[in-house]
ZAMI-436612 format. One record per residue (C-alpha): y, z, x; chain. Coordinates in steps of 0.1 Angstrom, whole numbers, plus 5000, padded with zeros to 4 digits. Example, Ala and Ser with C-alpha at 12.3 -4.5 7.8 and 13.67 -1.06 7.14 Angstrom:
# residues 2
REC;v;w;u;kette
REC;4955;5078;5123;A .
REC;4989;5071;5137;A .
***
This chain:
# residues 548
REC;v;w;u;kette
REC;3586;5221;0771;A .
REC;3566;5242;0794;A .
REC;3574;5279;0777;A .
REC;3566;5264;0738;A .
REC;3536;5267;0720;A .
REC;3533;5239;0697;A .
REC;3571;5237;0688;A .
REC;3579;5271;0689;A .
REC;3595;5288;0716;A .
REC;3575;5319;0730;A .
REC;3589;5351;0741;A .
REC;3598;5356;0782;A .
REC;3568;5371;0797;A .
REC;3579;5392;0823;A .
REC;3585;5430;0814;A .
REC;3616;5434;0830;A .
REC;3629;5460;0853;A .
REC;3655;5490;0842;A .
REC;3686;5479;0835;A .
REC;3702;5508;0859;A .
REC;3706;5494;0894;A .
REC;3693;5525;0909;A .
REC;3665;5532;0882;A .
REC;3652;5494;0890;A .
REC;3653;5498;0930;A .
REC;3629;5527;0926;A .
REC;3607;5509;0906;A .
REC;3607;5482;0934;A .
REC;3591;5507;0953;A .
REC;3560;5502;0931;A .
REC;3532;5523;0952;A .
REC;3540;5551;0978;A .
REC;3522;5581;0993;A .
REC;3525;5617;0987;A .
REC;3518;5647;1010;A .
REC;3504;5683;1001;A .
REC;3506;5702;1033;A .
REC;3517;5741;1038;A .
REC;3498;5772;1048;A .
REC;3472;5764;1023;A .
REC;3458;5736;1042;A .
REC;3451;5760;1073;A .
REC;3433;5780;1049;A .
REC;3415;5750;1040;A .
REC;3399;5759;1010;A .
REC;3379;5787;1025;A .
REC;3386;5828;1023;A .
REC;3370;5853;1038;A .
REC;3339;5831;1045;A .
REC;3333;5819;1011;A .
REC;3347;5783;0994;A .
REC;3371;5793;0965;A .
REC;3362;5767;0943;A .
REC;3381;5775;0915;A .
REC;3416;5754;0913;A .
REC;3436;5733;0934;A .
REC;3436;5743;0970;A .
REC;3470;5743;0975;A .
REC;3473;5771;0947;A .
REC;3444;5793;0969;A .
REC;3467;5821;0972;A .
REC;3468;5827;0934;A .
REC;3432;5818;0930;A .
REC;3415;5836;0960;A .
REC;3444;5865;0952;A .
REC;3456;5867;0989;A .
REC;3486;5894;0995;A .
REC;3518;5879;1012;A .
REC;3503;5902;1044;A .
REC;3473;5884;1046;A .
REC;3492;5853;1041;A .
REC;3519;5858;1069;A .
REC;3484;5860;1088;A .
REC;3477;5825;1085;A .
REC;3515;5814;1093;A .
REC;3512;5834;1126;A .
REC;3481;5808;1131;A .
REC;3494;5779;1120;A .
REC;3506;5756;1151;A .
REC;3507;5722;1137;A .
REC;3499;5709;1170;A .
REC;3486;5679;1155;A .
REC;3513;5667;1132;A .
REC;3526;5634;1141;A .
REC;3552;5617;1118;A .
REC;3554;5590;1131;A .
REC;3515;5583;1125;A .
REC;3522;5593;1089;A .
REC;3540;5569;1086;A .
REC;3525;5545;1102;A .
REC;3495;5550;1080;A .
REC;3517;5545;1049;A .
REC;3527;5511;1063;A .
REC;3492;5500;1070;A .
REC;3484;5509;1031;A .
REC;3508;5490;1019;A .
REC;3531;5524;1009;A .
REC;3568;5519;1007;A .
REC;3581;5555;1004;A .
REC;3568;5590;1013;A .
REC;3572;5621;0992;A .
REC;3555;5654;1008;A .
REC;3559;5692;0995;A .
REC;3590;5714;1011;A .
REC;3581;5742;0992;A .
REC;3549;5745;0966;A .
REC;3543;5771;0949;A .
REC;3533;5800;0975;A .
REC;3574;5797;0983;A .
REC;3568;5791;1019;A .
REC;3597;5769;1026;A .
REC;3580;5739;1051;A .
REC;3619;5733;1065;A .
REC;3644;5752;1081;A .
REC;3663;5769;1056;A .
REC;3689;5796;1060;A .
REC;3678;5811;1022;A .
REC;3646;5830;1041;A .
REC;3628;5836;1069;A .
REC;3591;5827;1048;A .
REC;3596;5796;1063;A .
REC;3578;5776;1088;A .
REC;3604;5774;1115;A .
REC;3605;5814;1113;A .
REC;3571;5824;1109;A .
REC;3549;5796;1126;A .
REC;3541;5792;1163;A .
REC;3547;5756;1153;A .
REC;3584;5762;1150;A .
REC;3598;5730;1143;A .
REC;3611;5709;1107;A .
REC;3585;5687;1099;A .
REC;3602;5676;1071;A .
REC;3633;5664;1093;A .
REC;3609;5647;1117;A .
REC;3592;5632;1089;A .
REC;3626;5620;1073;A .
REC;3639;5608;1106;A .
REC;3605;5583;1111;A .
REC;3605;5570;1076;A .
REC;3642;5556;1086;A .
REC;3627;5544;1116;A .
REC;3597;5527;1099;A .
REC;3618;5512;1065;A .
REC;3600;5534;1044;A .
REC;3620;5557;1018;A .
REC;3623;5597;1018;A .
REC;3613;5618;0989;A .
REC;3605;5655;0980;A .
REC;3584;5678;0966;A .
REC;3597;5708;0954;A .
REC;3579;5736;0935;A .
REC;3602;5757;0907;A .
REC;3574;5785;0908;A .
REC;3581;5806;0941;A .
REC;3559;5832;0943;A .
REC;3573;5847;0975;A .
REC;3608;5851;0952;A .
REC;3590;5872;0922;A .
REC;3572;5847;0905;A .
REC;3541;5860;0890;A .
REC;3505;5846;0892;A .
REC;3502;5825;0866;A .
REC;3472;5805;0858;A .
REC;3490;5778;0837;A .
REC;3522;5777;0867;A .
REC;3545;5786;0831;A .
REC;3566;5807;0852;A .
REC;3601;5812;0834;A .
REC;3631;5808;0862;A .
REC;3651;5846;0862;A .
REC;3691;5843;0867;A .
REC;3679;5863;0902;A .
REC;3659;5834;0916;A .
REC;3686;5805;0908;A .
REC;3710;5816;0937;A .
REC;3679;5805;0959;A .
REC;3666;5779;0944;A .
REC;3707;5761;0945;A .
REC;3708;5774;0982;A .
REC;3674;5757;0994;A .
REC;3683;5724;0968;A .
REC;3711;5721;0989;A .
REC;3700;5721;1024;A .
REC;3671;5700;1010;A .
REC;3701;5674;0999;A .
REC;3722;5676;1026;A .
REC;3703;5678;1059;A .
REC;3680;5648;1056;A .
REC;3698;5620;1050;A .
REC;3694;5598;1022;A .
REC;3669;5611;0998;A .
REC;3650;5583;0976;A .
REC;3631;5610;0949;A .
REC;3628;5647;0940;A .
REC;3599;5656;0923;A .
REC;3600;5690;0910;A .
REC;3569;5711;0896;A .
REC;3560;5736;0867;A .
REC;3575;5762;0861;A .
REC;3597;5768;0824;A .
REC;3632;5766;0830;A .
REC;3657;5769;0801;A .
REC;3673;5733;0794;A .
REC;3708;5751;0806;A .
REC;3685;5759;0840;A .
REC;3672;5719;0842;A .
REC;3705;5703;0835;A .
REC;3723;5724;0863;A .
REC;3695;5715;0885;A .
REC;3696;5680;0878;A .
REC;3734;5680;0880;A .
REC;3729;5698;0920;A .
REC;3710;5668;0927;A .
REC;3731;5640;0910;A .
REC;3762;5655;0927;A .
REC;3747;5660;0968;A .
REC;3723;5626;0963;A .
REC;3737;5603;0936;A .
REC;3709;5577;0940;A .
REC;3679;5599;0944;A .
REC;3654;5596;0912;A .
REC;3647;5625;0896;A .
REC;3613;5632;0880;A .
REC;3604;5645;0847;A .
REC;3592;5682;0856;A .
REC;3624;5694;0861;A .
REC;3615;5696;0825;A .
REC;3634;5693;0786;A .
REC;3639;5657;0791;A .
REC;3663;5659;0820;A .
REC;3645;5633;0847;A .
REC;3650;5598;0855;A .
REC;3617;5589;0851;A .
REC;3585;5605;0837;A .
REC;3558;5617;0855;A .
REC;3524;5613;0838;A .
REC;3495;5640;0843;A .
REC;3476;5640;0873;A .
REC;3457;5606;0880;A .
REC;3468;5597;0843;A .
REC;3464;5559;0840;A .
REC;3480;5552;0806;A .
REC;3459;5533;0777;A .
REC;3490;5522;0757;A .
REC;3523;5508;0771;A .
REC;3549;5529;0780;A .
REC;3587;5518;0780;A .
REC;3607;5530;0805;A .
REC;3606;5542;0844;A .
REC;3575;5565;0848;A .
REC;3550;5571;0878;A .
REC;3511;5583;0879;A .
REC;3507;5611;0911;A .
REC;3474;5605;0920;A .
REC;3453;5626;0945;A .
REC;3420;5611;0966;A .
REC;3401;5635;0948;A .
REC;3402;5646;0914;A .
REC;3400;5680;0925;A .
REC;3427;5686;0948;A .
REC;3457;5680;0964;A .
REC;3454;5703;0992;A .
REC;3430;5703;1024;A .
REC;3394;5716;1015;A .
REC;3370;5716;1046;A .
REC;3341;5717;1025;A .
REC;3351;5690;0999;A .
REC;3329;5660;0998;A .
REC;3338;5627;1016;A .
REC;3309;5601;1010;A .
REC;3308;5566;0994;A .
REC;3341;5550;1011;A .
REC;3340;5518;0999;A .
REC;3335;5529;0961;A .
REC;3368;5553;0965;A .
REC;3387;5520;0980;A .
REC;3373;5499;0948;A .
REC;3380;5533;0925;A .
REC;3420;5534;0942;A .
REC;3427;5499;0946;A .
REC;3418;5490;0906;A .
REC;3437;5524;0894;A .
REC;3465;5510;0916;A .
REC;3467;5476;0897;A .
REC;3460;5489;0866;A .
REC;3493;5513;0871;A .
REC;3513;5486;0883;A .
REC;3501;5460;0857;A .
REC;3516;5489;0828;A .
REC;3547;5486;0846;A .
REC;3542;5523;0865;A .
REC;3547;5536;0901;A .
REC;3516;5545;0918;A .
REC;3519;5581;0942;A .
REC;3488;5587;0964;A .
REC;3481;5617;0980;A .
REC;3469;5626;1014;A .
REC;3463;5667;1021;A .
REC;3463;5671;1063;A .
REC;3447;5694;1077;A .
REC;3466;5728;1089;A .
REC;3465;5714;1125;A .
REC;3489;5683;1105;A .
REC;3461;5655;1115;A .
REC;3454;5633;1088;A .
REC;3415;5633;1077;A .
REC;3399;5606;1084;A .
REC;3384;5592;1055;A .
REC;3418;5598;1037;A .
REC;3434;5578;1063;A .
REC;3399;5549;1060;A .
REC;3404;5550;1025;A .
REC;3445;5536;1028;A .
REC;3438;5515;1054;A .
REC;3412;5500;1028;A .
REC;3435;5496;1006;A .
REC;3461;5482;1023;A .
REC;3433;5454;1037;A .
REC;3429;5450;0995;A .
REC;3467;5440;0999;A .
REC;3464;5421;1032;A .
REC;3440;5398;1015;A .
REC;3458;5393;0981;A .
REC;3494;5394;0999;A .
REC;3518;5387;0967;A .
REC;3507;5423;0959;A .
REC;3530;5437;0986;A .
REC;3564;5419;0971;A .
REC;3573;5423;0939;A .
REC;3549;5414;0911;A .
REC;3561;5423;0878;A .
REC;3543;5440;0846;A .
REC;3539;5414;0813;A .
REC;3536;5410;0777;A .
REC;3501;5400;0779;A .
REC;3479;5416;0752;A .
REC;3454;5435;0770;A .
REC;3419;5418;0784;A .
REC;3388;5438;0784;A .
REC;3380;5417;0820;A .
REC;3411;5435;0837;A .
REC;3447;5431;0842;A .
REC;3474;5404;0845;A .
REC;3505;5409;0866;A .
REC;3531;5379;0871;A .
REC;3555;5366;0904;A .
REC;3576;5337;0906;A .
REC;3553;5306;0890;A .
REC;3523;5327;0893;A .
REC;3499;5350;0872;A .
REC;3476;5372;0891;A .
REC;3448;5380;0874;A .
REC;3424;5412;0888;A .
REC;3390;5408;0873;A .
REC;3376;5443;0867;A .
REC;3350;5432;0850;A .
REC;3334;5398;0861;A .
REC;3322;5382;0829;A .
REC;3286;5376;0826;A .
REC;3288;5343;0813;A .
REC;3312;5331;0841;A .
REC;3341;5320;0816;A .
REC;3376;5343;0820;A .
REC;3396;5340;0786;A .
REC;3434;5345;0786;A .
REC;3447;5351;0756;A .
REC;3489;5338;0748;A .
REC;3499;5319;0778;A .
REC;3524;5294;0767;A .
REC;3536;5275;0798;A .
REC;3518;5246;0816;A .
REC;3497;5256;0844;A .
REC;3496;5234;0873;A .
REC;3466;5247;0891;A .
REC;3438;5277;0893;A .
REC;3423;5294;0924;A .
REC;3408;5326;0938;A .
REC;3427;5343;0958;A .
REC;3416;5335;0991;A .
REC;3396;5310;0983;A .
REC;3401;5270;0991;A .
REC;3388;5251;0964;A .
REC;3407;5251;0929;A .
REC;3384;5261;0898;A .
REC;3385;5243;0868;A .
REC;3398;5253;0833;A .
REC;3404;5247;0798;A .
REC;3427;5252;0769;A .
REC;3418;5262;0727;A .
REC;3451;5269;0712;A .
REC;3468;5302;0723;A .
REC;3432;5306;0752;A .
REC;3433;5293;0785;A .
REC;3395;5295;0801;A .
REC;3386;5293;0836;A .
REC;3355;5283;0851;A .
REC;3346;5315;0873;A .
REC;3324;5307;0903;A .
REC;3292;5323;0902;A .
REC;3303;5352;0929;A .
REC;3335;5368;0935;A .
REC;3355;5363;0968;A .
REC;3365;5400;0970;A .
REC;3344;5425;0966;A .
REC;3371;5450;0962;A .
REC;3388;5437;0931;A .
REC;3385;5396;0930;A .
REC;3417;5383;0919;A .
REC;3423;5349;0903;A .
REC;3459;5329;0907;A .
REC;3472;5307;0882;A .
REC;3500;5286;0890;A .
REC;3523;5277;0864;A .
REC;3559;5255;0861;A .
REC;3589;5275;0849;A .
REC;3597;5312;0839;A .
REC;3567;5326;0820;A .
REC;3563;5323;0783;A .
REC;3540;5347;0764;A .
REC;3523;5342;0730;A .
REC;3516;5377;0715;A .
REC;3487;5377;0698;A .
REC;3497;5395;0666;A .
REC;3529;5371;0659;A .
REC;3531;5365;0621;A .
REC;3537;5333;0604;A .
REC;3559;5329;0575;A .
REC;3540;5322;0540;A .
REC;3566;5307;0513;A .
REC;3599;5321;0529;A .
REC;3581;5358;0538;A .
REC;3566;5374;0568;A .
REC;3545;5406;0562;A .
REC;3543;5433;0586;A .
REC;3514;5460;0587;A .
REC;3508;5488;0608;A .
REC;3485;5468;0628;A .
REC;3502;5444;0637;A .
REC;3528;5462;0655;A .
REC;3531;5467;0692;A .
REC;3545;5502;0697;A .
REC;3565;5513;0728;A .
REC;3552;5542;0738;A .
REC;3567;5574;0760;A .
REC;3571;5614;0769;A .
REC;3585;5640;0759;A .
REC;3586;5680;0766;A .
REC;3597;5713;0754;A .
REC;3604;5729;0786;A .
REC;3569;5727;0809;A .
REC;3538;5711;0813;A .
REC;3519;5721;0785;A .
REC;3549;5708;0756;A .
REC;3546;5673;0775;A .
REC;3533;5649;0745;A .
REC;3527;5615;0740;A .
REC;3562;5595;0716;A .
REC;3564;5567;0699;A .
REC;3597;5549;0713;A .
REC;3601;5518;0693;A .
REC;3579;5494;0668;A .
REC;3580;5457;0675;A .
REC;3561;5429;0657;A .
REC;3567;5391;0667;A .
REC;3578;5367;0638;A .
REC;3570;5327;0642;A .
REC;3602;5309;0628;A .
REC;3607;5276;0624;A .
REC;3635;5273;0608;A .
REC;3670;5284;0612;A .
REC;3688;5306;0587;A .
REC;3694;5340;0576;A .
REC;3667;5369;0565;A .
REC;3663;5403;0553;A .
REC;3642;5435;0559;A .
REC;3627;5458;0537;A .
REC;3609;5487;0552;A .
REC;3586;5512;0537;A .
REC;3587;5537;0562;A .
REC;3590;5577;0565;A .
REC;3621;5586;0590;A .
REC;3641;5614;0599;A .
REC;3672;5614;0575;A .
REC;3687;5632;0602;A .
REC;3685;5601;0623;A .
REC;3700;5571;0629;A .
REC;3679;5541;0636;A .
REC;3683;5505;0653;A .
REC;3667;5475;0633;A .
REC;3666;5442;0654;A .
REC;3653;5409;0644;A .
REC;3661;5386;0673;A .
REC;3691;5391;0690;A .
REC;3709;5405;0655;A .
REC;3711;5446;0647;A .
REC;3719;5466;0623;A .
REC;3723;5506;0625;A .
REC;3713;5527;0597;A .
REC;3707;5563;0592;A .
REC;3672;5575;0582;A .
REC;3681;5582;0548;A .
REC;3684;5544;0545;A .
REC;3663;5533;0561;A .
REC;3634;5530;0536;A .
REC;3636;5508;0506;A .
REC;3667;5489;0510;A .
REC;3668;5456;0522;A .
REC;3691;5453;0557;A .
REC;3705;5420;0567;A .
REC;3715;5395;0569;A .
REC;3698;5388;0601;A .
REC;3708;5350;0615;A .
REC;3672;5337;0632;A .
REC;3670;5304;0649;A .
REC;3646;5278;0648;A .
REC;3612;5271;0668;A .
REC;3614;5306;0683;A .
REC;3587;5336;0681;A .
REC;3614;5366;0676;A .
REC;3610;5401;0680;A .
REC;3616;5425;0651;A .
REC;3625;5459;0665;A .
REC;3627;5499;0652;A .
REC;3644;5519;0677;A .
REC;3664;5551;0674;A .
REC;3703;5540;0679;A .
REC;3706;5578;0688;A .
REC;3681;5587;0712;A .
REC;3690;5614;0732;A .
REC;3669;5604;0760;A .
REC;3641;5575;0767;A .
REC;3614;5596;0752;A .
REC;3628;5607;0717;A .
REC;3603;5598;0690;A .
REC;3613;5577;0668;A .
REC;3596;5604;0639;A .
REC;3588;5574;0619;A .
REC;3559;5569;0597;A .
REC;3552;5534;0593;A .
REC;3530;5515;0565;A .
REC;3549;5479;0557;A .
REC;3581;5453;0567;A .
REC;3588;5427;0548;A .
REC;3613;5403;0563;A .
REC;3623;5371;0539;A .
REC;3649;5345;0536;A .
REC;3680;5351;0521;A .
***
């Protein structure tokens, strides 16, 4: 059969979506653009002459120290005259983009809508005086993109101090504006697919109410993580993070053009275009390949024209996609162990490999693949390549050059749904399989204390693969640390038990029924996590699992 390995069944491929209906639509999104525009970009990155080169630009006000007065002096300039939505958006369907999230309010508290809450807002106290964001919301309908937004939990026009670290605490005084603004943000713009919220330290009473406003006025919108003490619907890594372990759950990387800001800098350094499209397009993959959302930012200008390599640099991008078109439907994340030569995302009866690193001695090595492949090509090319198969590798014959010279990407065709053969899967020596700690694969997440700097990395569940060939009943032993406050989920195949953490060490569990021919996982997860982060708080240094 074409997903065994030997006579053993292997374990489905395909890292499947989030159960939730809503949680997996936004995950279908995959790869979307994000806009930082607001007074800050008229400044540009420049006061009084001189380039503040210290922080993000969009935070110049704190770092150049600029009074509200002297502020109000740039929204008296700022006329907009060159923002165009519907060229937004049209550039975020040339990169391949399929949603939009740009800042209504950052952290200077000028309000980039029309809000009733205050007048320090750009309908009020621009000669622009229109809602970009409405215009903006109206042309992603138009254009079959989806509507998201930014907004900032630090207002420094509403009290907020300066604060380096953006650690702000919320007062009782400010959350009458911040509900007021939430809800003309989540009523007046139709549907809403995200709201991403920034810094700040609100109190978990302060996040739940928030997240509550928005559950209540957009039920389907996705929250993200910094509304802070676990409350979000999916996490959102630091700043062009690209994770080096797996992470389980929904999560996204916001990634900027430029490492060092967000904002609109005149002065910031635009050279070596096709190197940034190589640089983007492989952080792209690799994000989508860990099973992430990928947000990249443009920062217009104060005039609202896009910069032009920004918008060069998308358009590259989305060529990347135009040449390698499976990459704009929806390829999934897999179970592959990770290849030093690049990443491995699957679609229907098809594995798309995208070679990072070319190997020298022209032979690509794919370690676990467990179906029968039908045929190999590069993507783009007409001529099949050849291959070969040693056990658990398949090995393909790489032409001397590659097609693209973007990121080259090679297709391998396969019959059925897709089988994987983890590499650490454990065979069982006279009725036993022994587990070690390094020969676990370890689910991975986030969680926080209440802002930005608690946000640490968790260890969500411990998995190692057992080959069984035959059918019966087993046990497990763990010798494990746990939190005896806890209560823990132990899985061997499609069997679970639930014990606390007291007994969770030292006692054999079971019986677990297994069937035959089948690589299995065996699974640690917390039965009472109190949100997809929790650590499991386990120390981990041997399993046994034997026949009964």
């Amino acid at each position: 059969m074409a997903n065994k390995t030997g006579n053993l069944k292997a374990i489905p491929g395909v890292v499947a979506l989030h159960e939730n209906h809503r949680t997996a639509e936004w995950q279908r999104l995959r790869y979307g653009m994000f806009i930082h525009w607001g007074l800050y970009s008229e400044i540009g990155g420049v006061w009084n002459g001189e380039p503040v080169t210290r922080g993000y630009n969009e935070q110049i006000q704190m770092w150049a120290n600029i009074s509200e007065e002297d502020y109000l002096k740039v929204a008296a300039e700022f006329t907009a005259e060159r923002f165009d939505a519907a060229e937004i958006c049209r550039l975020a369907k040339d990169a391949g983009m399929k949603y939009i999230v740009i800042t209504t309010k950052h952290h200077d508290g000028f309000s980039m809508f029309n809000t009733a809450t205050t007048d320090y807002n750009i309908v009020k106290k621009t000669p622009y005086g229109k809602d970009p964001i409405a215009l903006l919301a109206e042309e992603c309908r138009n254009h079959g993109l989806k509507f998201g937004i930014y907004f900032s939990l630090v207002d420094w026009h509403q009290g907020h101090e300066f604060d380096e670290n953006n650690c702000n605490s919320i007062p009782e005084s400010m959350e009458p504006i911040i509900e007021g603004q939430l809800r003309e943000l989540l009523t007046n713009y139709g549907p809403i697919a995200e709201v991403w919220f920034d810094m700040s330290a609100p109190t978990l009473e302060q996040s739940e109410k928030i997240a509550g406003l928005v559950r209540e006025l957009q039920p389907e919108a996705m929250i993200n993580s910094r509304i802070w003490n676990n409350n979000g619907d999916f996490r959102t890594l630091g700043d062009n993070e690209i994770p080096s372990v797996p992470l389980d759950g929904a999560w996204q990387t916001p990634a900027s053009i430029y490492h060092s800001t967000w904002g609109y800098r005149s002065w910031q350094e635009r050279e070596d275009l096709e190197g940034k499209i190589k640089e983007l397009v492989q952080s792209l993959v690799s994000i989508r390949a860990r099973g992430g959302n990928y947000l990249l930012n443009i920062g217009p200008r104060g005039d609202g024209s896009i910069v032009e390599f920004e918008a060069e640099v998308l358009r590259g991008m989305g060529s990347w996609i135009e040449r390698h078109p499976a990459f704009a439907g929806d390829l999934s994340a897999t179970r592959f162990d990770q290849h030093a030569w690049g990443e491995v995302l699957a679609g229907p009866e098809s594995l798309y490999l995208c070679v990072t690193n070319w190997p020298a001695d022209g032979k690509l090595i794919l370690t676990g693949v467990a179906n029968e492949v039908t045929e190999v090509i590069e993507d783009g090319a007409l001529a099949a390549l050849s291959y070969t198969t040693e056990e658990n590798q398949f090995i393909i014959d790489l032409p001397e050059q590659a097609l693209d010279e973007v990121l080259p990407v090679i297709r391998v065709d396969f019959e059925g749904e897709l089988y994987v053969i983890p590499k650490n899967t454990l065979s069982e020596i006279d009725g036993v399989w022994k587990v070690e700690a390094d020969n676990l694969y370890i689910g991975h997440g986030y969680a926080d204390e209440g802002h930005y700097f608690t946000m640490k990395k968790t260890q969500v569940r411990l998995t190692s693969y057992l080959a069984v060939k035959e059918a019966g009943q087993v046990s497990v032993r763990l010798d494990v640390e746990a939190d005896p406050s806890r209560t823990y989920k132990v899985s061997v195949g499609e069997a679970e038990h639930t014990v606390t953490g007291t007994d969770l060490s030292g006692k054999d569990m079971g019986p677990f029924t297994v069937p035959a021919d089948e690589i299995i996982p065996m699974t640690i997860t917390l039965a009472d996590a109190s949100h997809v982060g929790d650590d499991l708080n386990i120390v981990f240094t041997a399993a046994v699992v034997h026949r009964k």
